[in-house]
N, C-alpha and C positions, 0 to 999 in steps of 0.2 A: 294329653296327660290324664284327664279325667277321665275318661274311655278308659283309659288301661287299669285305671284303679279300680274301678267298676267292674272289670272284667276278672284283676284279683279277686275280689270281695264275691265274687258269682264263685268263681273256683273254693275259695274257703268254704262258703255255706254252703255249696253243695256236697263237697266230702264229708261235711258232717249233716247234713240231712236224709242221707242215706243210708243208716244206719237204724230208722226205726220206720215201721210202716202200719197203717190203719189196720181195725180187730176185721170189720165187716169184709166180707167179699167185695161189693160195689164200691167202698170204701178204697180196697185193695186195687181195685180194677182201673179206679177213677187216676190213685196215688201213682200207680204204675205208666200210664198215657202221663200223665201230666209231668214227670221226671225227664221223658221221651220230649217232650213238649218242649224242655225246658235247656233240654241237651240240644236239640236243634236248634233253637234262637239262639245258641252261641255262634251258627254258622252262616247266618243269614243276615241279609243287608236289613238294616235295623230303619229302612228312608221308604222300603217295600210294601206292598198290599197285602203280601203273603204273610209279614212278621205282623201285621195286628192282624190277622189271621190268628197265628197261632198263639200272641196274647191274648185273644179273646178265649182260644181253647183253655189255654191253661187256667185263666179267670173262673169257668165254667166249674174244671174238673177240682179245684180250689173249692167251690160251693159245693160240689157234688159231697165231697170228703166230708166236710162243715158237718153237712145232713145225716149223714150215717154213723161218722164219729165226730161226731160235735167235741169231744175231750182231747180229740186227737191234738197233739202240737203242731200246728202250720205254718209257726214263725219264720221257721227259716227257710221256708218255700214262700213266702210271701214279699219275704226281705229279696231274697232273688227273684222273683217275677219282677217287684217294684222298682230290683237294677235294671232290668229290661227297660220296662217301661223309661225309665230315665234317660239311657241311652238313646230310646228309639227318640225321644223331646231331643235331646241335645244335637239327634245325628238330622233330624227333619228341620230342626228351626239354621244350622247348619247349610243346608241342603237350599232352602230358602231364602236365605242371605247371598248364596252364593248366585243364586237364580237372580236374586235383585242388582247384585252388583253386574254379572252378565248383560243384564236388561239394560241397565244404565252403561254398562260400556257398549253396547249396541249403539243405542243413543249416541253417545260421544261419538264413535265411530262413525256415523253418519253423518255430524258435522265436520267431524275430521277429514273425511274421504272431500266433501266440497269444497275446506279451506284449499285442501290438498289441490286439487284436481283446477280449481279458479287460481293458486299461485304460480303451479308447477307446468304450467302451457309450456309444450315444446319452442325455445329459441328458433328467431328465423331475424332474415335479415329484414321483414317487414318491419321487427318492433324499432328499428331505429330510423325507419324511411318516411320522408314525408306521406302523407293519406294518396294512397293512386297513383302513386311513382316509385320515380328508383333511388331519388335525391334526398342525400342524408337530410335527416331532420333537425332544425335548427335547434330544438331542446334534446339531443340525443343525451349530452352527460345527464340531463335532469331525469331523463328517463333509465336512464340503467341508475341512479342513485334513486329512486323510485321505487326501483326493485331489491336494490339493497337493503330498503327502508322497509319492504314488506316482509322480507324474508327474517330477518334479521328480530321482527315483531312477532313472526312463529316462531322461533325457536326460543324467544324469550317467554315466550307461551306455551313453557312446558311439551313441548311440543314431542322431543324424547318418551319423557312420563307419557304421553296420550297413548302415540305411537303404541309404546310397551306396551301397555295396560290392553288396546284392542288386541295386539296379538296374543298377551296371554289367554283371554277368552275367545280369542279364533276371529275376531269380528272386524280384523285389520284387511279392507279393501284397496291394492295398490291402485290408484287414477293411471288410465291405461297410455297417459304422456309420458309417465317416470319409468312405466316398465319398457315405451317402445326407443327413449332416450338411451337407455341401460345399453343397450348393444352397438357396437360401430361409431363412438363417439372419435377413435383414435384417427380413424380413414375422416374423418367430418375435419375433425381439427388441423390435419396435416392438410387438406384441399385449399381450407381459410386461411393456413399458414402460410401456403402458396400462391392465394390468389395475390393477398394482401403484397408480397415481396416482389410480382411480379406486372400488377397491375397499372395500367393506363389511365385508370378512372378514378379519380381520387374519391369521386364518391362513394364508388363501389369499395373503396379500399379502406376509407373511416367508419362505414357501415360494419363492414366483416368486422373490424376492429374492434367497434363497442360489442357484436356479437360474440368475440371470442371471452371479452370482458362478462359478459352476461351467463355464458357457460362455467367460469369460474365460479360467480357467486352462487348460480345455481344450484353444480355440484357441491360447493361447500355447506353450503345452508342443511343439505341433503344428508349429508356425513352425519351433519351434527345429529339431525334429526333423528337417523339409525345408524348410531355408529359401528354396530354388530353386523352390517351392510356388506358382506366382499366388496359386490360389486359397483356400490355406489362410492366405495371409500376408493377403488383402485379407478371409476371416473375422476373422482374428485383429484387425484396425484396427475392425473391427465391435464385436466382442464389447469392446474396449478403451472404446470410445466409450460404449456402452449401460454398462458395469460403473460409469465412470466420473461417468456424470449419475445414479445411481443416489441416491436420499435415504437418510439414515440412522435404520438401526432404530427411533430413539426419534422421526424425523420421519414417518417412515411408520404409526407409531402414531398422533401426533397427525392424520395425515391420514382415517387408516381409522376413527377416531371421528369426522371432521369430515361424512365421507361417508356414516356410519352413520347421523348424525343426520339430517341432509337425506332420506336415503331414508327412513327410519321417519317423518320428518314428512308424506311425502306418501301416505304409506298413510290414507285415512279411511274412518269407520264407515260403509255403506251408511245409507240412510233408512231407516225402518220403515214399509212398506206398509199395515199395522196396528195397533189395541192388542189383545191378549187375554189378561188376565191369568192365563187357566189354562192357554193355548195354552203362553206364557212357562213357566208352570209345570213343563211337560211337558219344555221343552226344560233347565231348568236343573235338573231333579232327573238327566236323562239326561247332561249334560256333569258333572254331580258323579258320576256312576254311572263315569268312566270311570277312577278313583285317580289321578287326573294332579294332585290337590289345589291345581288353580287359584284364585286370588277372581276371582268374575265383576264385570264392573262394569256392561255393555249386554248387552238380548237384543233385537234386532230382529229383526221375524218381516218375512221377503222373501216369502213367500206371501200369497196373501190366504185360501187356501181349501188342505184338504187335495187329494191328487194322490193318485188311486187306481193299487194295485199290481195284476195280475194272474196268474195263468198264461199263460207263450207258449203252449203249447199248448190247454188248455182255455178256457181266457179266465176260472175261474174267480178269483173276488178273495181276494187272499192279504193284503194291508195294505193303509197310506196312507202318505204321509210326506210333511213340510214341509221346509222351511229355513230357517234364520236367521244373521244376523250376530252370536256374540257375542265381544266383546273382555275381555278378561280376564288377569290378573297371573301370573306361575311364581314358584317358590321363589327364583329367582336376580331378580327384580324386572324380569323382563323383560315386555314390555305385548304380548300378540301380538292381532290379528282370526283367528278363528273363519271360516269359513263353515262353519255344522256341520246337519247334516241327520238328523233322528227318522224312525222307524217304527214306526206302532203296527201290529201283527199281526190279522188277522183270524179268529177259529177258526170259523166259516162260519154264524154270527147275530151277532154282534158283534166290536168292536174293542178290545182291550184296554184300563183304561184306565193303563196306564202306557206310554212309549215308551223306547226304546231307540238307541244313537246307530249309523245307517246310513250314515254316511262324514263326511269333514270336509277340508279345507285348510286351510290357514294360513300365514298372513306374520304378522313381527314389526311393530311400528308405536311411535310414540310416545307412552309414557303421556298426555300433555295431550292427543291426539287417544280415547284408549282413554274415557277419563272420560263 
């Protein structure tokens, strides 16, 4: 508003300062550049090198006049030079403020970007797993209210206001967790949806679960943060929607026993190819040899005949070995299938006669199938 009064106040005096002009020639010469002078700094950025330039000109041609017509009136060419001048203070210091404010949201911005980027870590199912495994971790609630606790202290930390403030001055750097989270959250959340309802593992099934809980607050905290956001506001209706169909802890138990059982029932014992009671022998002295202190309950031999080993190179014969189905109990009364495989050794006239256990698999199954 001041600017503009200044600029009236330029437009009055100079309609009427041109109406009279110095006696001398040089006088004339100096008065005439210097109106030129003075009609140009009305077009020109007053924050510029060029506009005290052409204050210093008009300064000059101002003394020039003095000199030659010292009587001349230069009031009102004086009155408007020293609007100039005023503007050019008001538009530089201006100019300066707004550099210092910029500078200082740099600043901010830089701490902003690190709160951002240490809070906003991509979810995984590690944060709720014990250190080095896959087994939920015994403080999982504490740790997703943990992050509720941290999120919850950015936002209450102005955190909106930051936000704005660096991208008003440009200096708003996204942490490259939150822009590569932005995409595909829908396909993530329908798989955990999935695993969770369909899952075996209960541990794998309370992990997803605090996970899908962790994407909720994430994206919310995130909304708040920009709520001018598309596409963190349209994760956040996501993440809301998935958190919200979610079953509860003691329903997702009964599920993952429900699921348990159906799959362990479909596990069955192969057939037995043959009988051979010493064959059997061989392999159940060998599955006791391994201290896993299982009760066997079936040995079914999948071979019909032994399977000779050799050397790649020489071809000479180094063992044999078989394979069988056998099912059998753990200390925890869990019933698993065996595919478990012997080798008796060769020492280059005969074969040992004991065997030893040359690899195995195994699935869990259901003891009335194991019997």
């Amino acid at each position: 508003m001041k600017q503009i009064l200044l600029v009236a106040i330029l437009i009055t005096i100079s309609i009427f300062s041109y109406s009279q002009e110095p006696a001398s020639s040089q006088g004339k010469q100096a008065f005439t550049t210097l109106n030129a002078t003075l009609e140009k700094l009305k077009t020109m950025d007053p924050t510029s090198f060029s506009y005290q330039s052409e204050i210093d000109k008009a300064t000059k041609r101002i003394q020039t006049i003095k000199q030659y017509d010292p009587t001349f009136d230069l009031s009102a060419k004086e009155q408007q030079l020293q609007a100039f001048i005023n503007i050019q203070k008001e538009a530089v210091s201006a100019k300066e403020a707004n550099k210092a404010a910029a500078d200082a949201a740099g600043t901010a911005s830089g701490n902003l970007y690190s709160e951002m980027e240490e809070l906003y870590q991509a979810p995984s199912t590690s944060d709720f797993q014990e250190q080095g495994g896959t087994k939920i971790a015994s403080d999982a609630e504490s740790i997703l209210n943990d992050f509720r606790t941290r999120t919850d202290a950015f936002i209450a930390n102005d955190a909106a206001g930051r936000i704005k403030q660096a991208k008003d001055y440009n200096r708003y750097i996204e942490p490259k967790s939150i822009s590569y989270e932005k995409s595909g959250l829908e396909d993530i959340l329908k798989k955990i949806d999935e695993y969770i309802k369909n899952s075996n593992d209960l541990d794998g099934a309370l992990v997803n679960y605090y996970l899908v809980k962790k994407y909720e607050i994430y994206w919310n905290s995130l909304e708040k943060a920009m709520p001018d956001d598309a596409e963190i506001k349209a994760n956040a209706v996501l993440a809301r929607k998935y958190a919200a169909g979610l079953s509860s802890i003691s329903e997702i138990k009964t599920s993952v026993d429900k699921n348990k059982k159906a799959s362990l029932a479909n596990v069955k014992v192969p057939n037995a190819v043959r009988k051979d009671a010493n064959t059997e022998a061989l392999f159940r002295n060998a599955f006791n040899a391994t201290g896993w202190n299982e009760t066997i309950f079936k040995i079914n031999l999948l071979d019909s005949d032994w399977h000779i080993e050799r050397n790649s190179l020489t071809g000479v014969i180094t063992g044999r070995h078989q394979t069988a189905a056998i099912t059998a109990k753990n200390r925890n009364g869990d019933c698993i299938l065996y595919t478990f495989t012997i080798i008796q050794e060769y020492n280059g006239s005969s074969y040992q006669s004991t065997a030893k256990r040359y690899g195995h698999l195994s699935s869990y199954m259901s003891c009335d199938n194991a019997q």
